[in-house]
C-alpha positions in Angstrom: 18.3 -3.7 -21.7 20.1 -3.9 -18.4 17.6 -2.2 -16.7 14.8 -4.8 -18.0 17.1 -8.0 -17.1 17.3 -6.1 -13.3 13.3 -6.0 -13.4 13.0 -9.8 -14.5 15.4 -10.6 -12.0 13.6 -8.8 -9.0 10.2 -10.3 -10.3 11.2 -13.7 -10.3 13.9 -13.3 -6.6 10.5 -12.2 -4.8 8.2 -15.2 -6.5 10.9 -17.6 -5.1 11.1 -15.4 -1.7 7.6 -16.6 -1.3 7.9 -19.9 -1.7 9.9 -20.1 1.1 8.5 -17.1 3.1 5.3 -18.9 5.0 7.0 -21.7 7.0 6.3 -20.2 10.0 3.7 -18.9 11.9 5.2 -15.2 11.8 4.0 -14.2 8.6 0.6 -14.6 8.9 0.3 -12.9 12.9 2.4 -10.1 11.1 0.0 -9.4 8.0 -3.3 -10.1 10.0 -2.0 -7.1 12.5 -1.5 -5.0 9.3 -4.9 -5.6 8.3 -6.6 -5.1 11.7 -4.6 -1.8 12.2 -6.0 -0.8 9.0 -9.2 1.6 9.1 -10.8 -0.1 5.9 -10.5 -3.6 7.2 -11.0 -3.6 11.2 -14.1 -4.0 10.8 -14.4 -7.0 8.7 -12.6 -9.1 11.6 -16.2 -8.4 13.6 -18.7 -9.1 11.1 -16.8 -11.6 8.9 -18.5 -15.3 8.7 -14.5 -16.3 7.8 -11.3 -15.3 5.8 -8.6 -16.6 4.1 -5.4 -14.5 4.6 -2.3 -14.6 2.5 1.0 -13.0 4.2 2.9 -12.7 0.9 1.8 -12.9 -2.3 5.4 -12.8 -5.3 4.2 -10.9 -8.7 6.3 -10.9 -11.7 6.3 -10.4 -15.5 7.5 -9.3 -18.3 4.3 -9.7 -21.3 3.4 -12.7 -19.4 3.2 -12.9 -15.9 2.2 -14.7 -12.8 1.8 -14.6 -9.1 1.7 -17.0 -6.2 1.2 -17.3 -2.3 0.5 -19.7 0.3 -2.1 -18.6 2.9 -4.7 -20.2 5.7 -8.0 -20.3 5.9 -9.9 -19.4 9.1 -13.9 -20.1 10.6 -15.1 -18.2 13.3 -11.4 -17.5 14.3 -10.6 -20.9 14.0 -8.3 -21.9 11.7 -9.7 -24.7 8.8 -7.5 -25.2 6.1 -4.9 -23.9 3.5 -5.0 -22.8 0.4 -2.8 -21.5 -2.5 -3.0 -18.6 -4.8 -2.3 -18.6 -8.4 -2.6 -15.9 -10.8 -1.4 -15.8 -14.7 -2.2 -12.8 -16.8 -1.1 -12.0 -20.2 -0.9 -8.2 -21.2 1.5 -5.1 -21.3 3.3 -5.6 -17.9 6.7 -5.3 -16.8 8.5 -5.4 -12.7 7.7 -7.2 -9.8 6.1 -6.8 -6.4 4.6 -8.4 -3.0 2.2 -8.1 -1.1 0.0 -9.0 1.5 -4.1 -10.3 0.5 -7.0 -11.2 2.3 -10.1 -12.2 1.9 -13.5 -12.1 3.9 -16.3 -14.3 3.5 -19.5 -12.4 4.4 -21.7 -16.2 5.1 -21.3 -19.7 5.0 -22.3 -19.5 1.7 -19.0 -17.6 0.3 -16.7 -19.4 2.9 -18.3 -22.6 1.4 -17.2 -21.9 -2.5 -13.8 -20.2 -1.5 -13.6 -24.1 0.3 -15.0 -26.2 -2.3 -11.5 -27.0 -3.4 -10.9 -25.2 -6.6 -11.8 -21.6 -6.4 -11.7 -19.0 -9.3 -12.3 -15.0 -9.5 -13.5 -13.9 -13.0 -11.4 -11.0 -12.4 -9.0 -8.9 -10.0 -9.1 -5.7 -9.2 -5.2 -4.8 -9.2 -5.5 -2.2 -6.5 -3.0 -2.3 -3.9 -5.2 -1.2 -1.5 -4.2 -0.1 1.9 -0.9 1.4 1.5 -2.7 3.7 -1.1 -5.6 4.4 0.8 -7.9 2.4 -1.6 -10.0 -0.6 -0.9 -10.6 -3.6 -3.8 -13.3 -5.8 -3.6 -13.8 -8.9 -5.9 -16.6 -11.5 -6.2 -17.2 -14.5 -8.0 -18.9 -12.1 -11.1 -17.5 -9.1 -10.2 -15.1 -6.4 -8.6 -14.9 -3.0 -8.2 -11.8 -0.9 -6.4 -12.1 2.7 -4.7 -9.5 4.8 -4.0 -9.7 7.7 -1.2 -6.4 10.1 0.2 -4.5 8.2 3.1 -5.3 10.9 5.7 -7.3 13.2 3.7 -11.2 13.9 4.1 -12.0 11.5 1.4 -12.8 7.9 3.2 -13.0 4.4 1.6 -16.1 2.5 1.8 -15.6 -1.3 1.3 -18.5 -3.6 1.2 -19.2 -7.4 0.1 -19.2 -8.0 -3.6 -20.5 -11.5 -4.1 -20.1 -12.3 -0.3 -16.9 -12.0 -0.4 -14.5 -8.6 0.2 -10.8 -8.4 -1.0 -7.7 -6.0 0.8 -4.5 -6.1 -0.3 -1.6 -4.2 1.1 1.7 -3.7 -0.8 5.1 -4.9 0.6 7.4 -4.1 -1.9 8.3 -3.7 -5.7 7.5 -2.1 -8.8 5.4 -3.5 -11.1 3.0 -1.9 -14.1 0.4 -3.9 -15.8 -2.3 -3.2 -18.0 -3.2 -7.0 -18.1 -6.1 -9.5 -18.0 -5.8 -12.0 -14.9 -7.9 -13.8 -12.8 -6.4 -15.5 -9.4 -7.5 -19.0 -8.6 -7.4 -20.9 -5.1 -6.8 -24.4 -4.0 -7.9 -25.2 -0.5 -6.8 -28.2 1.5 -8.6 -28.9 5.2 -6.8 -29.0 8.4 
């Protein structure tokens, strides 16, 4: 049991973490290098109409869980808003992690609904994508995740699903889930 109480502990000590985590500017230059160093994602910063980028994104449960994270949301480079994530999912899960998400709008069109103020995925993949060497991309009816060897001769081709493509890169924690969950976004403009 004590082992349990530690896990529910950690969950909800890295949900609170990142409440406070995204004050500064820091984060979000720190997890927008990770993703540009990052083979499966460079290229999206070229092509990408916009993207909403989340620095650190707290995970927890235990049968019913949640997640939350504060991010931006950029145009063209500029930056145009913030938005929040939310996620609740009920399932077999147990632990807690963080990471890092962001998103890429492929046209106005997809930057427009992520904007529109309230925001939902059907579904997530739960991939956590580039520390693994998999990609995860999620649409508005849709997602599908691939998974390729971190330095092997397998590669990871990401593409738009919906207009919109999804990376996520772990920070930390241990979580397992087998759970339905769906994340939802509010946006508010600069």
């Amino acid at each position: 049991m004590s082992t349990f109480k530690a896990l529910l502990i950690s969950a909800f000590g890295l949900l609170s973490l990142t409440l406070t985590a995204n004050a500064s500017a820091e984060p979000y230059s720190k997890a927008m290098t990770n993703f540009k160093q990052a083979a499966e994602s460079q290229a999206f910063f070229n092509t990408a109409y916009g993207y909403a980028i989340f620095p650190t994104v707290g995970k927890g449960g235990f049968g019913i869980g949640a997640a939350y994270g504060e991010g931006r949301v950029y145009r063209g480079g500029q930056l145009t808003g913030e938005s929040t994530l939310t996620q609740v999912s009920i399932g077999f899960q147990i632990g807690g992690q963080a990471y890092s998400e962001i998103i890429f709008f492929k046209n106005a069109e997809a930057y427009n609904a992520f904007t529109s103020g309230s925001f939902e995925f059907s579904a997530q993949a739960s991939a956590v994508a580039l520390n693994a060497g998999a990609s995860a991309q999620v649409g508005t009816t849709g997602n599908s995740a691939n998974a390729g060897q971190s330095g092997g001769n397998q590669s990871t081709k990401a593409a738009y699903v919906n207009g919109m493509a999804i990376f996520t890169s772990a920070k930390g924690g241990l979580m397992y889930e087998a759970a339905i969950a769906g994340q939802s976004f509010s946006f508010k403009p600069k």
